[in-house]
C-alpha positions, 0 to 999 in steps of 0.5 A, a space after each residue: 616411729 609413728 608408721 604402722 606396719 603390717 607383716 603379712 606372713 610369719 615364716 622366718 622372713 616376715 620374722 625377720 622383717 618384724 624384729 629390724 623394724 622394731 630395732 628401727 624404733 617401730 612400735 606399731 606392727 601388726 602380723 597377718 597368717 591364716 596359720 595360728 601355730 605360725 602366727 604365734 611367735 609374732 605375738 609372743 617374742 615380737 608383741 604384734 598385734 595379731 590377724 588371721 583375716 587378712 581383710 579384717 587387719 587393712 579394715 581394722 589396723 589401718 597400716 601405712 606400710 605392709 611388707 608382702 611375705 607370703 607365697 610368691 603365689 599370693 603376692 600380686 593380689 596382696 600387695 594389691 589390696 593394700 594399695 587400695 587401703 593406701 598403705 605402701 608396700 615391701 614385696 618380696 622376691 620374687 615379685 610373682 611367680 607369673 606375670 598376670 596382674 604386675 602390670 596392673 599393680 604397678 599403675 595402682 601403684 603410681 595411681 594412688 602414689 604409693 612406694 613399692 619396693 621389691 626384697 632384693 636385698 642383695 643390692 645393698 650388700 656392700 661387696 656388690 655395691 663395689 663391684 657395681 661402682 667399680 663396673 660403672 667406673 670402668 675398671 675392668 673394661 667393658 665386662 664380656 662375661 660374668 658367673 654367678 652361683 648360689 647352692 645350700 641344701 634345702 634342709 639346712 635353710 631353714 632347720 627348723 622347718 620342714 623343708 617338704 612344708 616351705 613355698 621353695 619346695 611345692 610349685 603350687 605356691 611360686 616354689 622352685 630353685 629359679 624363683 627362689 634364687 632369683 638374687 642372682 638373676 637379679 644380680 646379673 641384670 643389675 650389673 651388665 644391663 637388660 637380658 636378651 635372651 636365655 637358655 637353661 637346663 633345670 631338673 628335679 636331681 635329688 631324692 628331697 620331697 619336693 615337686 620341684 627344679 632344685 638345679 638349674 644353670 642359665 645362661 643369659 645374653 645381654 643387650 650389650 653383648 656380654 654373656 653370663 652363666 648363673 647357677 643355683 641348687 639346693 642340693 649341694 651340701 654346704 653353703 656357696 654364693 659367688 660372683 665373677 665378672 671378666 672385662 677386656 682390662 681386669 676380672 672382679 670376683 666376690 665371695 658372700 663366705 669372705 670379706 672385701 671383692 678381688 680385682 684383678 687389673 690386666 695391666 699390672 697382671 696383679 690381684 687386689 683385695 678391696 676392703 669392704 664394710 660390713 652391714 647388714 643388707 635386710 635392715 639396709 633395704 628396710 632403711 631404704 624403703 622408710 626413707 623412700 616413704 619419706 621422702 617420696 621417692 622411688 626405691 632402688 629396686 622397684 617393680 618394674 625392674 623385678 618384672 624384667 627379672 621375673 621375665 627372665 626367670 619364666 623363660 628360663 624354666 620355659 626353656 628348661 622345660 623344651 629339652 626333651 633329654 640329655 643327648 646321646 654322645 
């Protein structure tokens, strides 16, 4: 593989996005941190050619692609500059932690006519990818109602970090439990459509070190007139993330932790296990991203769509943020 690739980041994301494309055969990679001790590692197990100055490396490396790991704070801006450089561009989740400058970024994009493609990665996970397909293949009716959960203790994320240092723990830098986990906004929204409105109760409950929402429940409204309660922590102890979806002619349910997606069919009043394939999701949206660049097209999940998720996301913690107490009963 002859593209070169530009990692901006080494937190165990930009890690883990540098060590698949040299499984794809990705010989040229370049890591960019202003951090030595973290920009190590890239050098010493992946042999990426190293920058602390990210100008310097779009100057010098010259990438045709470069996946935006860092801060969600610093990503508009980033993946900015390297469309200017004309290098494609793998942002991940989520896109921004405010809206300023997406807009912009997304006419760059189409203007110098440069793949841009959101890390959403659970929309190549093979058990969503029924659930949807049975979704558009009416296999439960029209969906009325779906909830979605995400919870694992900060800590354990990532253990070898300390979890008071990583982005998902300091709002300074596009932290929060709404924003990191917003896979299951995205989720939701690819599933039953657009959102029309949101509700959310969010706080920060634990003693963890963290300036920070770390619980959080939204409910959504969708345009066509289903409604879903999606809930995410980083307190609970243990790891669970779970979709159900109910329709007027059968419910759908999968379970990150388990195997296949269940299917509940009204008329025979019967539960179905359907097998699913296993795969890995991360090198599914990177072979994804290679082949849009190839054959220049647009990406299963492009800015404009993480724009609407990001959307959601501030108006949920706008929302959470309007409630002035829990009620008296």
């Amino acid at each position: 593989m002859k593209t070169k690739f530009l990692i901006l980041g080494s937190g165990s994301i930009g890690r883990r996005h540098m060590r698949n494309l040299r499984g794809l055969g990705a010989a040229q990679l370049a890591a960019f941190d202003p951090d030595p001790t973290r920009l190590q590692p890239m050098i010493d197990e992946l042999g990426a050619t190293p920058y602390s100055d990210y100008a310097r490396a779009l100057d010098e490396f010259r990438p045709d692609a470069v996946f935006v790991c860092s801060p969600p704070a610093f990503h508009i801006s980033q993946a900015a500059q390297a469309i200017q450089h004309n290098a494609h561009v793998f942002i991940e989740k989520p896109l921004s932690d405010t809206l300023d400058g997406i807009d912009d970024l997304i006419a760059l994009a189409h203007e110098k006519n440069r793949v841009a493609q959101v890390g959403y990665m659970f929309r190549f996970h093979p058990g969503l990818q029924k659930i949807k397909a049975l979704l558009d293949g009416n296999a439960i009716g029209k969906p009325l109602y779906a909830r979605l959960e995400y919870a694992q203790y900060l800590p354990d994320w990532r253990p070898w970090q300390d979890y008071r240092q990583s982005y998902t723990a300091r709002a300074e830098l596009g932290g929060g439990i709404i924003l990191d986990s917003s896979h299951e906004i995205d989720t939701a929204c690819w599933l039953l459509g657009k959102v029309s409105g949101v509700t959310c109760a969010a706080a920060k409950v634990s003693s963890l070190e963290v300036n920070v929402e770390d619980c959080a429940t939204l409910n959504l409204a969708f345009v066509d007139g289903a409604r879903a309660d999606v809930h995410v922590d980083f307190v609970q102890r243990g790891y669970t993330r779970t979709c159900k979806i109910a329709g007027e002619a059968g419910t759908l349910a999968w379970d990150y932790t388990t195997p296949g997606v269940q299917h509940y069919d009204a008329e025979s009043k019967a539960w179905r296990m359907i097998e699913t394939p296993s795969a890995d999701m991360y090198v599914a949206e990177t072979q994804h991203f290679l082949e849009c660049i190839a054959n220049n097209r647009q990406p299963l999940v492009t800015p404009e769509q993480a724009r609407d998720v990001l959307k959601v996301a501030l108006a949920a913690k706008r929302s959470a943020s309007n409630l002035t107490g829990l009620a008296d009963l």
